[in-house]
C-alpha positions in Angstrom: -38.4 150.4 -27.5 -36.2 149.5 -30.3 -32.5 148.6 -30.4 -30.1 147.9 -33.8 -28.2 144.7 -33.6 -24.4 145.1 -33.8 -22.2 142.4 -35.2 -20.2 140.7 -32.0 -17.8 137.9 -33.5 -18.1 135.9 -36.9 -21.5 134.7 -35.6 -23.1 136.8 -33.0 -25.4 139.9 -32.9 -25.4 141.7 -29.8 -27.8 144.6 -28.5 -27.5 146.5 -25.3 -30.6 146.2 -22.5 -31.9 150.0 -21.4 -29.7 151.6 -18.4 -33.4 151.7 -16.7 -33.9 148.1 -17.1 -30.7 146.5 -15.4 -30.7 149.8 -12.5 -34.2 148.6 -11.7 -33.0 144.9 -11.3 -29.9 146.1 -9.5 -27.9 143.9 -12.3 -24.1 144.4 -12.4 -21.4 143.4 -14.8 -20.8 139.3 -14.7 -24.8 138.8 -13.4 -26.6 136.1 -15.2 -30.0 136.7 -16.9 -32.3 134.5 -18.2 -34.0 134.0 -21.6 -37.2 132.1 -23.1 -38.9 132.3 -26.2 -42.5 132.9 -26.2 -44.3 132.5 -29.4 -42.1 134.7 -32.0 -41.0 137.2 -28.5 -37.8 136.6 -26.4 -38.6 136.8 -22.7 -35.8 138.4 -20.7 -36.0 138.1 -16.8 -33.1 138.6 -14.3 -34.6 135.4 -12.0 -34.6 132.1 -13.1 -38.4 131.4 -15.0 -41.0 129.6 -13.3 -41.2 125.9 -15.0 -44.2 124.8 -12.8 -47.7 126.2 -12.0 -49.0 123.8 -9.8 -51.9 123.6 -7.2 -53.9 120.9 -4.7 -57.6 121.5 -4.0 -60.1 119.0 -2.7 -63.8 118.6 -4.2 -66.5 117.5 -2.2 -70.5 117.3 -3.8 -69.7 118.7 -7.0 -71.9 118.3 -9.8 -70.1 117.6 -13.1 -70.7 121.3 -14.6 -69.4 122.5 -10.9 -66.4 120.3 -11.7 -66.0 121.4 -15.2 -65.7 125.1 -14.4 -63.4 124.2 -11.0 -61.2 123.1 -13.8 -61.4 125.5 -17.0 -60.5 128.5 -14.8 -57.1 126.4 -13.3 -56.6 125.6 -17.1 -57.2 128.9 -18.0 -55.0 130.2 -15.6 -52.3 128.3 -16.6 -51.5 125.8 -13.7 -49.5 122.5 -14.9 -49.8 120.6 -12.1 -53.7 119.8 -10.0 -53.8 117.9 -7.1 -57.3 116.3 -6.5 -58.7 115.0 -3.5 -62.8 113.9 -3.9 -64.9 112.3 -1.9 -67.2 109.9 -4.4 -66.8 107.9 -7.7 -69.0 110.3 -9.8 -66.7 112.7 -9.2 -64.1 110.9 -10.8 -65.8 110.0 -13.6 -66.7 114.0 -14.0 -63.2 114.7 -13.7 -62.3 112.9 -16.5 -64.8 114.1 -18.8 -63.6 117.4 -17.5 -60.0 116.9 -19.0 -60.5 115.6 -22.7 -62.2 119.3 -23.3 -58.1 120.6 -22.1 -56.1 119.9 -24.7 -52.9 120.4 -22.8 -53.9 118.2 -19.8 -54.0 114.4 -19.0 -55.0 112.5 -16.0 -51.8 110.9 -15.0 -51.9 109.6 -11.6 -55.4 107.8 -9.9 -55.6 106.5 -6.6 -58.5 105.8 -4.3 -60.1 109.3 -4.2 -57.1 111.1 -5.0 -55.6 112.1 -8.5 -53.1 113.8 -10.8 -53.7 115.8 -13.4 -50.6 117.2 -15.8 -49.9 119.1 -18.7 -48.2 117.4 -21.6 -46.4 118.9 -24.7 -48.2 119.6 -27.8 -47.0 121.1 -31.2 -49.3 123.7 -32.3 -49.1 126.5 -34.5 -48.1 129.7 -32.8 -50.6 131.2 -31.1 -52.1 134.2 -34.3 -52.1 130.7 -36.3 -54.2 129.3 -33.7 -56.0 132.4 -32.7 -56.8 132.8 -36.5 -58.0 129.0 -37.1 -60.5 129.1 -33.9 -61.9 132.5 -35.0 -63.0 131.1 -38.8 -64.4 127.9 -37.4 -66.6 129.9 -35.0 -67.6 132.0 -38.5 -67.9 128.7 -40.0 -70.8 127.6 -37.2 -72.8 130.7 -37.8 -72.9 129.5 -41.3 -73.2 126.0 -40.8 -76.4 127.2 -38.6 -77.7 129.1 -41.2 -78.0 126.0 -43.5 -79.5 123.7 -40.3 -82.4 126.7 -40.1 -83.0 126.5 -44.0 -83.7 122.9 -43.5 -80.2 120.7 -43.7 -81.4 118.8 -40.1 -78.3 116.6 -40.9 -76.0 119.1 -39.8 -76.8 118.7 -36.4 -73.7 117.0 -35.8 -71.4 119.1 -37.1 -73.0 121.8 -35.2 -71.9 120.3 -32.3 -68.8 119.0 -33.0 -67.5 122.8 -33.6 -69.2 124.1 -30.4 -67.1 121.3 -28.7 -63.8 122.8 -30.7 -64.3 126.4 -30.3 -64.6 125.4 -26.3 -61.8 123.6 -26.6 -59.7 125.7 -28.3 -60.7 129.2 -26.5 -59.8 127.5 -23.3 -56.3 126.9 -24.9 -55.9 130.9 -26.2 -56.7 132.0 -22.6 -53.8 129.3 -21.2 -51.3 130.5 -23.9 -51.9 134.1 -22.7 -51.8 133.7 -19.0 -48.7 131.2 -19.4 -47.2 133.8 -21.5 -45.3 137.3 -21.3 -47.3 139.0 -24.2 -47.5 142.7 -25.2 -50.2 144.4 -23.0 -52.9 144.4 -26.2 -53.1 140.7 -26.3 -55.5 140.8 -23.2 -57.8 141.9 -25.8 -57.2 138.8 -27.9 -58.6 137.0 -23.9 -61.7 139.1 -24.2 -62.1 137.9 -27.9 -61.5 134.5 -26.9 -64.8 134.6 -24.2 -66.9 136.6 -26.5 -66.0 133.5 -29.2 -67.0 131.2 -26.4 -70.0 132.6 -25.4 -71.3 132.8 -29.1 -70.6 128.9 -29.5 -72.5 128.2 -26.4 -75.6 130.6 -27.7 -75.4 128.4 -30.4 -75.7 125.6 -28.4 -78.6 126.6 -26.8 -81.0 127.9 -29.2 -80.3 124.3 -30.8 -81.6 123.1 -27.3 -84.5 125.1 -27.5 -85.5 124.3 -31.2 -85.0 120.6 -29.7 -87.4 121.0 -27.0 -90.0 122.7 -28.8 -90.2 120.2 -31.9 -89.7 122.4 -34.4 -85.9 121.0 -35.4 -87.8 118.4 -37.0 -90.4 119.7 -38.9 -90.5 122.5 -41.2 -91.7 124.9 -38.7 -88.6 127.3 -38.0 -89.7 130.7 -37.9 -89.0 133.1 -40.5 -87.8 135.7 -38.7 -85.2 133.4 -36.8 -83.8 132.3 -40.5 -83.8 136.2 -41.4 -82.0 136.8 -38.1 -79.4 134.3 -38.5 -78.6 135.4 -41.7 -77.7 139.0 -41.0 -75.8 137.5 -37.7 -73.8 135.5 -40.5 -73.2 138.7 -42.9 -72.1 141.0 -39.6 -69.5 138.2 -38.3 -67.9 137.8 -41.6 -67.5 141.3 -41.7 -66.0 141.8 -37.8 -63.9 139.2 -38.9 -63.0 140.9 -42.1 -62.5 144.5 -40.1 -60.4 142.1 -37.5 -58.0 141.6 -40.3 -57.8 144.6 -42.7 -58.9 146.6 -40.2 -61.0 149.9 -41.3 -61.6 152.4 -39.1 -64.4 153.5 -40.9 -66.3 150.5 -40.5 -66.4 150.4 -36.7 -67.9 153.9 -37.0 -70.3 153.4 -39.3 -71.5 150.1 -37.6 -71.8 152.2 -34.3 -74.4 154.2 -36.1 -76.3 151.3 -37.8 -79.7 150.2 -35.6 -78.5 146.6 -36.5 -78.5 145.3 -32.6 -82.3 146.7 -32.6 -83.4 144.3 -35.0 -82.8 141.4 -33.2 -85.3 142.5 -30.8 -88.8 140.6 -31.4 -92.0 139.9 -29.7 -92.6 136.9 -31.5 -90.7 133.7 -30.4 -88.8 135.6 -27.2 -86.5 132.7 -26.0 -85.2 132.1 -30.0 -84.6 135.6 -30.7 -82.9 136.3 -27.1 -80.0 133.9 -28.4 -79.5 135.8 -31.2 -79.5 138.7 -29.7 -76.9 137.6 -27.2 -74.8 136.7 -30.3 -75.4 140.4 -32.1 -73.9 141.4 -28.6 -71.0 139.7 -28.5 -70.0 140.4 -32.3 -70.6 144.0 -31.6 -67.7 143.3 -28.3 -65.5 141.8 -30.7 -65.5 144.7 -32.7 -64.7 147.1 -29.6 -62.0 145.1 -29.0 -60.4 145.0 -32.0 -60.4 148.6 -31.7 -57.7 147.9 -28.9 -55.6 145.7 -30.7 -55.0 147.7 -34.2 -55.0 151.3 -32.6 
C-alpha cells in the first residue's frame, strides 16, 4: 500500500491512513494514535505500545543446558523482564553462564534463591546490518574449518570463538523479530537465523568428534572429510551470493544438482553425518531465500 506525502505547513508532510484501517479500529476525528519506529519502518497502532515483556517462572533440578534453553526461547521471544525462583546454588551459577550468551540481558537483582534478569539498551546496527554481519562470519567458520582440516590445528580457537558469536548473535535476530512489527517475509530471515545456528553447532560437533577420536592432532583427517568440507565451503559462498544478487536460475539449477548425495559415505559415518546435516541446512537457506526475494 503506498501513499504520496503532501506538504502540511513550512515543515510537515502529511499522508492519509486507509478508510479500512481507522473503520476497523473504530477511530474518529480528535482520537490519538500511536507511533514507534522499528528498524527503518514506522509502527502505527491505535493502543498505547507494549514497553514491557515480562514473565516469573521457578526452576527446580535443572541441568545447566536445561537452564540454557529455559532461557534462549524467553530471549528469543522477546521477554524484558524474568523472574527466577530456584531451588540450589548450581543453578545460579548456570543462570549466569546462561545470560553472557544474551547480549541484551543482565542479571540485575540476586537474592537468596531468587533473581532478576533485565534487558539493557544496546546500539547496534539495524537489523540487515546485523543480519548481514552474522551471516559472513558463519561463511567465515566454514572456511576457517577448512584450513583446521588441511592441518592449521591452531585455529581451534578461533573455531570456537565464532560458534560462540553466531549463537550469540542468532539468538539476537530471532529477539529483534519477535520484539518487532516486521513485514510478513522477515519470518523467513527467523528460519535463516536457526538454520545458521544449527550449522555453527554441526560445526561444533564434528570438532568434538575429531577430538575424541585423536585424529585433530595428528595428521590423520580423512580425505574425504577435507573434500567434503570444501565443496560445503564453495556451496555456502554461493547461497550467500544467491541471498544477495539473488538469481533465480541458480536455485533451479542447484535443485537438480546430486550435490546433497555426495555427502553420503560409508566410510567415517559419524564425520560425514555432520556434514551432511550442514549440506541440509544450506540447501534450507536457499528455500528460504526463495521467500524473501519473490
Amino acid at each position: 500500500m503506498e501513499r504520496k506525502l503532501v506538504q502540511m505547513g513550512k515543515h510537515c508532510l502529511m499522508a492519509a491512513i486507509p478508510k479500512k484501517w481507522i473503520k476497523h479500529h473504530n477511530l474518529q476525528k480528535g482520537d490519538s494514535i500511536n507511533f514507534e519506529e522499528v528498524e527503518q519502518y514506522l509502527l502505527i497502532s491505535p493502543n498505547p505500545l507494549p514497553k514491557d515483556k515480562s514473565i516469573s517462572i521457578t526452576i527446580k533440578q535443572a541441568n545447566r543446558i536445561g537452564i540454557y534453553r529455559i532461557l534462549q526461547l524467553l530471549y528469543d521471544a522477546g521477554f524484558k523482564t524474568i523472574r527466577i525462583n530456584y531451588d540450589t546454588p548450581d543453578t545460579l551459577t548456570w543462570l549466569l553462564w546462561s545470560v553472557k550468551a544474551m547480549e541484551e540481558w543482565r542479571l540485575e537483582t540476586i537474592n537468596k534463591n531468587k533473581c532478576i534478569i533485565k534487558t539493557i539498551n544496546i546500539e547496534r546496527d539495524d537489523f540487515q546490518n546485523y543480519f548481514r554481519r552474522i551471516f559472513l562470519i558463519t561463511k567465515s567458520l566454514s572456511e576457517t574449518y577448512s584450513e583446521f582440516l588441511n592441518g592449521k590445528k591452531e585455529l581451534i580457537d578461533e573455531i570456537r570463538a565464532k560458534h560462540l558469536l553466531i549463537i550469540s548473535g542468532t539468538q539476537t535476530i530471532k529477539r529483534m523479530i519477535n520484539t518487532s512489527s516486521l513485514p510478513l517475509e522477515y519470518k523467513y530471515y527467523y528460519f535463516i537465523a536457526i538454520q545458521l545456528e544449527e550449522i555453527a553447532d554441526q560445526y561444533e560437533y564434528l570438532l568434538r568428534a575429531l577430538e575424541k577420536q585423536g585424529l585433530e592432532k595428528v595428521n590423520k583427517i580423512p580425505k574425504e572429510l577435507i573434500q567434503s568440507q570444501k565443496k560445503l565451503c564453495k556451496l555456502l559462498e554461493e547461497t550467500y551470493n544467491n541471498f544477495y544478487k539473488f538469481d533465480i536460475d541458480w536455485f533451479i539449477d542447484l535443485s537438480k544438482r546430486d550435490i546433497w548425495q555426495s555427502f553420503a559415505t560409508e566410510n567415517n559415518p559419524l564425520l560425514t553425518y555432520h556434514l551432511r546435516a550442514i549440506s541440509e541446512r544450506i540447501k534450507n537457506i536457499a528455500k528460504y531465500t526463495i521467500g524473501i526475494r519473490l
